[in-house]
GUROMI-352623 format. One line per field, with one value per residue (C-alpha): residue in three letters; residue number from 1; x, y, z. Coordinates in pm, 1 decimal, decimal comma, padded with zeros to 6 digits. Layout:
N
code	c(ALA  ...)
pos	c(NUM  ...)
east	c(X  ...)
north	c(Y  ...)
up	c(Z  ...)
***
This chain:
162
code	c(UNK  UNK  UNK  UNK  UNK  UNK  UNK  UNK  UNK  UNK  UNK  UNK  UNK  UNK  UNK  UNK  UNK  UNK  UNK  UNK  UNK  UNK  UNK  UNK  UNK  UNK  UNK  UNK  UNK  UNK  UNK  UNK  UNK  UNK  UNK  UNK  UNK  UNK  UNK  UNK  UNK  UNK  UNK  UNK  UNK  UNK  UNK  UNK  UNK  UNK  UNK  UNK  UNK  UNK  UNK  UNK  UNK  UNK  UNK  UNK  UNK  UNK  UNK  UNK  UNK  UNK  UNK  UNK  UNK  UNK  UNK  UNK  UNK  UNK  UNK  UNK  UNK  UNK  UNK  UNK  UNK  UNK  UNK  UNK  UNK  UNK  UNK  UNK  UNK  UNK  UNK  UNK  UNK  UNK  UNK  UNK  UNK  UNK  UNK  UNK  UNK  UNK  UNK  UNK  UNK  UNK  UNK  UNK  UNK  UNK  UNK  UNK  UNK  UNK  UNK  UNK  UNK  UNK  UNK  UNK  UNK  UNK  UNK  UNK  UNK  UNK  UNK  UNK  UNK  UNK  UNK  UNK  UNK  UNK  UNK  UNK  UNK  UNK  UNK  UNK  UNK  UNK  UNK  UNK  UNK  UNK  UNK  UNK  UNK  UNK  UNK  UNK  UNK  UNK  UNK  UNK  UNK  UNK  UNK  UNK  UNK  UNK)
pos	c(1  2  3  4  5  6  7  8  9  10  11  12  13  14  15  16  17  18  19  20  21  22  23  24  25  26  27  28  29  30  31  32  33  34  35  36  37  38  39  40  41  42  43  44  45  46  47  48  49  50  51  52  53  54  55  56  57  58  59  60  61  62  63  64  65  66  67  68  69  70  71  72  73  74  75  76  77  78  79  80  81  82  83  84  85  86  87  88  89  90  91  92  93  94  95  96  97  98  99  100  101  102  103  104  105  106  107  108  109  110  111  112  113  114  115  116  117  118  119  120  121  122  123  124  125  126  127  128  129  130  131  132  133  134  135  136  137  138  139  140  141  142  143  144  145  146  147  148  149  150  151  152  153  154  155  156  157  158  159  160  161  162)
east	c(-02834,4  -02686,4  -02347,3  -02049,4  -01901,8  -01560,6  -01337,8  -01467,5  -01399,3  -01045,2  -00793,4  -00617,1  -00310,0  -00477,6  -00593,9  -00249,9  -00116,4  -00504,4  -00465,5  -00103,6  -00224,7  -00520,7  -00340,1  -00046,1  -00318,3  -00490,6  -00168,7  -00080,4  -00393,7  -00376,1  -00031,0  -00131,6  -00436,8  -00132,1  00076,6  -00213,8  -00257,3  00062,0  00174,1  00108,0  00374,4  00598,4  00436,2  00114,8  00220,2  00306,8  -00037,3  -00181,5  00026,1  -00044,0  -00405,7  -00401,6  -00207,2  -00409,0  -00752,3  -00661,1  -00496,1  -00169,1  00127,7  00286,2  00214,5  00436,6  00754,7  00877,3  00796,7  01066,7  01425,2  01656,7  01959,1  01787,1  01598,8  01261,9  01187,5  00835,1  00658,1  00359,9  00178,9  -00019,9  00249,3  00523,5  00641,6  00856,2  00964,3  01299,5  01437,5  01336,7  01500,9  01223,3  01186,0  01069,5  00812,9  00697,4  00637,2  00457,5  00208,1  00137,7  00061,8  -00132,8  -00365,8  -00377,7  -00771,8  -00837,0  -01091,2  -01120,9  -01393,9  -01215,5  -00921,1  -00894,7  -00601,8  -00643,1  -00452,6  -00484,6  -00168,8  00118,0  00411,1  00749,2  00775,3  01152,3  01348,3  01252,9  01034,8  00634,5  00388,3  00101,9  -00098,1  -00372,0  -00676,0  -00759,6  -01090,0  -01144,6  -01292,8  -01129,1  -01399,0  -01675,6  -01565,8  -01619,5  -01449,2  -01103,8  -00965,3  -00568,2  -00419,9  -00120,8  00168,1  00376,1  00683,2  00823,5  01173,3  01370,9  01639,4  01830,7  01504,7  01255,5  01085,1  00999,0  00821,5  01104,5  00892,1  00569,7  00396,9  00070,3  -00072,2  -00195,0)
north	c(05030,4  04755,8  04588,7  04625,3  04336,6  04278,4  04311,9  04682,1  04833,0  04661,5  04950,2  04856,2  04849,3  04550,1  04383,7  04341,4  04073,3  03910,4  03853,4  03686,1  03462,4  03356,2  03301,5  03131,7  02922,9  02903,8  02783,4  02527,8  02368,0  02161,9  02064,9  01878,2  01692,1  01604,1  01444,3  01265,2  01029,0  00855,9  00842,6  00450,5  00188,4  00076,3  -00254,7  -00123,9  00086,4  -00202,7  -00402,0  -00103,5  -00154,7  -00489,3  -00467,8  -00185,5  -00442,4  -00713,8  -00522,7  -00275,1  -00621,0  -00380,7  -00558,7  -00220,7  -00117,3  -00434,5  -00286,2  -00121,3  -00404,8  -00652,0  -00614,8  -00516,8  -00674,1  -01019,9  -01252,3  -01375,1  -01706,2  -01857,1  -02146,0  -02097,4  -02310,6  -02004,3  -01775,7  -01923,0  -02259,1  -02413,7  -02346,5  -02120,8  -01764,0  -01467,0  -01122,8  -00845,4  -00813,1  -01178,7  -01146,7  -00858,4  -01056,7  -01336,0  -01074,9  -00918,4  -01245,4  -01363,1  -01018,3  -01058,1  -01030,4  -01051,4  -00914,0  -00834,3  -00962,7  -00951,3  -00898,6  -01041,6  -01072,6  -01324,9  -01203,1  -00875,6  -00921,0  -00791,0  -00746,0  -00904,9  -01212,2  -01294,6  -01392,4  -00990,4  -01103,1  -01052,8  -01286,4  -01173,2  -01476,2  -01273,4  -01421,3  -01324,5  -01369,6  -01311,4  -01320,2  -01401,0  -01269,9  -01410,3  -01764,7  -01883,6  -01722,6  -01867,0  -01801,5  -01766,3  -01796,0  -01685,8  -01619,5  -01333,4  -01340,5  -00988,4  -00863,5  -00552,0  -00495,9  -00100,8  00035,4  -00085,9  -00403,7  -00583,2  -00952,0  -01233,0  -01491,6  -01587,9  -01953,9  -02130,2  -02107,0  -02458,6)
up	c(02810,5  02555,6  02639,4  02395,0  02316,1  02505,2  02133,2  02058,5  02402,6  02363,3  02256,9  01935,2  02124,3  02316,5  02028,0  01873,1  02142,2  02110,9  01750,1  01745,9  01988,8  01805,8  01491,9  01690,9  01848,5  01500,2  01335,4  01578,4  01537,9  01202,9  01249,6  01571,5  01369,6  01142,5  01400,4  01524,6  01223,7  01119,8  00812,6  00661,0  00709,8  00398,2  00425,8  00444,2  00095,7  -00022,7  00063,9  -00098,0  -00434,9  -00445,6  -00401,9  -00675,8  -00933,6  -00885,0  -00925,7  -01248,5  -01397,3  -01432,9  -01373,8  -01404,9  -01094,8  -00923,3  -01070,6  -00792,1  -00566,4  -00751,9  -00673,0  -00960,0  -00723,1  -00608,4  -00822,3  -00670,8  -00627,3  -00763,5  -00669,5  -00821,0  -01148,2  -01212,0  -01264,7  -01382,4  -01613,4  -01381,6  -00993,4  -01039,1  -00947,2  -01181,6  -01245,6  -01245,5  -01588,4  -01624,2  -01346,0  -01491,1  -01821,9  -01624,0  -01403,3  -01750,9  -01919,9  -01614,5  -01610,4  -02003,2  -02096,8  -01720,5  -01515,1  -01093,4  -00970,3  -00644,0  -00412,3  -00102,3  00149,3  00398,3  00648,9  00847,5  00981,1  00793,3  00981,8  00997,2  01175,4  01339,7  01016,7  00950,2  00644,0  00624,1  00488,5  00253,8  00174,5  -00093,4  -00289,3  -00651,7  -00829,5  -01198,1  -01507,3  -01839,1  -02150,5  -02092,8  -01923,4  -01585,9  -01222,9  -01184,0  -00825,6  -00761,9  -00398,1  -00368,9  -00080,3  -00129,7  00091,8  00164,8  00289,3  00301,2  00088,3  00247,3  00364,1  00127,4  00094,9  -00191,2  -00295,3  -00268,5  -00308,6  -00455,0  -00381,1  -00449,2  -00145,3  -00037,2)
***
């Protein structure tokens, strides 16, 4: 004599309590997969940004990054005329005119660890290759210096990095 399967010998009044446990148990499941992988850090969204600016060439992208309330300070030959503060606007006027023609070849941060240090600023020392045309590689290192302004952090300083 063949066996019945357990579920079709269950009455249907049995099967009602079965089934909202399975879908509770059902439901329950993807929201713990979600709690499991942490959303990224700001910094790390930043990192990303950054990485995303320097390889489309699309200064753009670095507008959010640059405080409309503090000016950033620049040390860097590369990026800017002289050693000075700079609004936002400026910066993004030098990042365009450095990208200008520009091609990644890559995008390298040298530095894993991003996190802030005890002054509550982070350090994100980066290295840029490109390609201008047709003309030789010219490599860029550069040290972005990061710090919150409210909740969100933005570049407050950029330096050659030596």
């Amino acid at each position: 004599m063949p066996s019945t399967p357990l579920i079709s010998r269950l009455s249907p009044a049995a099967m009602s309590p079965l089934a909202g446990v399975l879908l509770l148990a059902l439901s329950l499941a993807p929201a713990r997969a979600a709690e499991e992988t942490p959303p990224p850090s700001p910094l790390a969204k930043l990192h990303a940004r950054v990485e995303r600016a320097f390889g489309r060439c699309d200064a753009g992208i670095l507008r959010p990054l640059l405080s409309r309330r503090v000016k950033t300070f620049v040390d860097s030959r590369v990026l800017a005329p002289s050693d000075g503060y700079y609004g936002a606007d400026q910066l993004l006027l030098l990042f365009e005119r450095l990208f200008e023609g520009r091609t990644t070849i890559s995008f390298t941060t040298l530095s894993a660890d991003l996190k802030p240090r005890r002054d509550g600023r982070a350090r994100l020392p980066i290295r840029w290759i490109s390609r201008e045309g047709d003309s030789s590689r010219n490599e860029i290192s550069l040290t972005l210096i990061l710090d919150t302004e409210g909740a969100t952090w933005h570049i407050r300083e950029i330096r050659d990095l030596k």
